[in-house]
NUMI-401294 format. One line per field, with one value per residue (C-alpha): residue number from 1; residue in one letter; x, y, z. Coordinates in Angstrom, 2 decimals, decimal comma. Layout:
N
num <- (NUM; ...)
residu <- (A; ...)
x <- (X; ...)
y <- (Y; ...)
z <- (Z; ...)
//
This chain:
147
num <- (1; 2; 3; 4; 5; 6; 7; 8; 9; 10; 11; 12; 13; 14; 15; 16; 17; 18; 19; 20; 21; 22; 23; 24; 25; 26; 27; 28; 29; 30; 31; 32; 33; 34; 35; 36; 37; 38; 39; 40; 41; 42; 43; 44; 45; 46; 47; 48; 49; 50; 51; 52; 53; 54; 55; 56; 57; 58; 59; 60; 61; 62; 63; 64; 65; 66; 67; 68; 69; 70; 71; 72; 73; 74; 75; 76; 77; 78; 79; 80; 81; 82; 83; 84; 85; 86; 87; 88; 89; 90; 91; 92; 93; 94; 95; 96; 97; 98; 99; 100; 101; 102; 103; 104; 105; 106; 107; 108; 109; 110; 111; 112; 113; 114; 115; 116; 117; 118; 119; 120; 121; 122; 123; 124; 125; 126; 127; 128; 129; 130; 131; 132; 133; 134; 135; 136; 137; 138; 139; 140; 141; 142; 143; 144; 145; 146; 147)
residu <- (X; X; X; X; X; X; X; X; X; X; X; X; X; X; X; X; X; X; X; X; X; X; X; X; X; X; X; X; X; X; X; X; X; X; X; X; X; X; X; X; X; X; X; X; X; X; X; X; X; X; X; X; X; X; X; X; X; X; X; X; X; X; X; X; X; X; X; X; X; X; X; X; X; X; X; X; X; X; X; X; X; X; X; X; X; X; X; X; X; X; X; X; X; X; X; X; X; X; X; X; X; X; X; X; X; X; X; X; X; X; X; X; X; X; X; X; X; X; X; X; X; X; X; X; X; X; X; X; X; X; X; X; X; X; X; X; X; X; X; X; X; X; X; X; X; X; X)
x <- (117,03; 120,10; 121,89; 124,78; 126,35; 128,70; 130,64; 133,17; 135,93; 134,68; 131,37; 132,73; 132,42; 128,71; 128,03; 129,84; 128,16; 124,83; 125,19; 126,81; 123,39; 121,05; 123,43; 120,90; 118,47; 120,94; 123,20; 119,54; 120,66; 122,48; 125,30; 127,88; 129,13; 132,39; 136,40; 137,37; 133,78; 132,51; 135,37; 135,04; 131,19; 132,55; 135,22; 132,85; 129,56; 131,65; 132,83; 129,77; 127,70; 130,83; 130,13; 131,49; 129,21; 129,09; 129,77; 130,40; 133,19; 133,62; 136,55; 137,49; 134,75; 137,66; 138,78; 135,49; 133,86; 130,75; 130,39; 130,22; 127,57; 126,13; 126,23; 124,71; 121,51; 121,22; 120,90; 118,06; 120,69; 120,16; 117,45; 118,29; 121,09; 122,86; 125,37; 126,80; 128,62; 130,19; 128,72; 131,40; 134,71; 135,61; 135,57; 138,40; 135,72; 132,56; 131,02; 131,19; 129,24; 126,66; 126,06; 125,65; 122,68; 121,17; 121,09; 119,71; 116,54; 116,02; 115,57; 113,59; 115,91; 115,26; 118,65; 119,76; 122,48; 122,23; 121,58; 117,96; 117,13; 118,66; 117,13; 113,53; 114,18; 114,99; 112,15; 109,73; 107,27; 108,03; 111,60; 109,89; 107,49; 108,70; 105,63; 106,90; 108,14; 109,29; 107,86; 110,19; 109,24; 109,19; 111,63; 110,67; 108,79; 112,33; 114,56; 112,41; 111,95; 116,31; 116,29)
y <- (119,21; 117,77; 115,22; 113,11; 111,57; 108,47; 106,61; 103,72; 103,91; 101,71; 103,87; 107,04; 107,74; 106,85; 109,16; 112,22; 111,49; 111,15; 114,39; 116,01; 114,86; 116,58; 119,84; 122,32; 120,75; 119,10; 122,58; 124,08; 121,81; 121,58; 118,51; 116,59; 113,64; 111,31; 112,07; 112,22; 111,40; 115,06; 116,57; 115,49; 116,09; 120,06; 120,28; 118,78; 120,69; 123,88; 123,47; 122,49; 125,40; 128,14; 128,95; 128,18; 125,27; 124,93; 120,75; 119,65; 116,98; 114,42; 112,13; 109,70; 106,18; 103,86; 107,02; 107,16; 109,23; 106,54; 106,65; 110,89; 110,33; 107,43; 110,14; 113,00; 110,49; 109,71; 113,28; 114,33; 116,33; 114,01; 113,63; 111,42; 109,20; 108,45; 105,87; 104,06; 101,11; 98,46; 95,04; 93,55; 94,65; 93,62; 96,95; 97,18; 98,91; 97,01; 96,56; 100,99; 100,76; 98,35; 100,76; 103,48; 101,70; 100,27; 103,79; 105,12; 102,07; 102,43; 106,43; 106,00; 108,04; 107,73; 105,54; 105,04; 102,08; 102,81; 105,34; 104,15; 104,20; 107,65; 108,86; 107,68; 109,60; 113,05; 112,94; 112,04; 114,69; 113,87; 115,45; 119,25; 118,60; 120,92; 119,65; 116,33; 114,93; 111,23; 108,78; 107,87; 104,34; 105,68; 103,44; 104,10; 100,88; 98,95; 100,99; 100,70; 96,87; 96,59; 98,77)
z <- (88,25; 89,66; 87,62; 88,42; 84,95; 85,80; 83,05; 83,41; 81,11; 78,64; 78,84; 78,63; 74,87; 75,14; 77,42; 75,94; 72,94; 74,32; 76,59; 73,35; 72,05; 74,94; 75,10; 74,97; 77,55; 80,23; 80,34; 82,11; 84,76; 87,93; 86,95; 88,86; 88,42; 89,33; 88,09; 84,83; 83,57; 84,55; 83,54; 80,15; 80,32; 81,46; 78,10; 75,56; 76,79; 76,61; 72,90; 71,69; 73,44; 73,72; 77,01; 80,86; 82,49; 86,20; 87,06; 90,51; 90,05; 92,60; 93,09; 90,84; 91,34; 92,80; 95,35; 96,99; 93,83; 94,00; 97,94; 97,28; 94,88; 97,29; 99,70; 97,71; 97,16; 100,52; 101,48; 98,06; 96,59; 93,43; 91,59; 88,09; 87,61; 84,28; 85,22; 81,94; 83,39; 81,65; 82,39; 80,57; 82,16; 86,41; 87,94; 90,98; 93,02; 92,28; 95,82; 95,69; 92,64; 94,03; 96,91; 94,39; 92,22; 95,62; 97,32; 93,68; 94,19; 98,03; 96,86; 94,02; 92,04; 88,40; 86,51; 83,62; 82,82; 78,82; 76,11; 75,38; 79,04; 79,46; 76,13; 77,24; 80,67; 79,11; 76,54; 79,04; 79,84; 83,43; 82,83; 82,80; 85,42; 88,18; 89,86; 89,71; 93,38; 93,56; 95,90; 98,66; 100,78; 104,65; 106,35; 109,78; 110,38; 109,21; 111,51; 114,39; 114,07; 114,25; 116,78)
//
């Protein structure tokens, strides 16, 4: 499964401890993520299993980091999203972020926004199913009506 972990800053802590958490299952799995969020993802996953993990780190969120992950959505080379954000701090680059969570709905791309969420996701039976394939809304009748 491809999984794309996203913290703000305030977030961050919460995520390392919940992926800290999940080691042994979410290291089976292809990860990326945004800036300094993966890269801590890549240090702690690596002490706490003792071996090299592969990450794919994208640019920081406020240097386009969000639009890469927007991007990697758009294109099904996501398929879960564990975005921690902070609903209690302005973020610099919030209309980036809304773009991310909308492109995550419009693909049906399972998100999480908080540990319970996220810990519901990867204990769901769901989360093994290689059989599994998400439902995607066909557009086609929207784009040809604003044609």
């Amino acid at each position: 499964m491809k999984i794309a972990l996203v913290a703000h800053d305030n977030r961050k802590g919460d995520l390392i401890q919940w992926v800290l958490h999940n080691a042994e299952v979410l290291v089976e799995h292809d990860l990326s993520g945004t800036g300094t969020t993966i890269a801590l993802v890549k240090k702690n996953l690596e002490e706490k299993t003792g071996r090299g993990i592969q990450v794919k780190q994208l640019k920081s969120g406020p240097l386009g980091g969000d639009q890469e992950l927007g991007a990697k959505i758009a294109n099904d080379k996501i398929d879960l999203l564990i975005f921690f954000w902070d609903p209690m701090a302005a973020q610099p680059h919030d209309p980036d972020v809304k773009a991310l969570l909308r492109l995550a709905v419009l693909y049906n791309i399972p998100t999480a926004c908080n540990r319970s969420t996220a810990d519901f996701m990867i204990s769901s039976p769901l989360f093994s199913d290689k059989n599994y394939h998400r439902i995607v809304k066909d557009y086609t009748e929207y784009i040809n009506r604003n044609v």
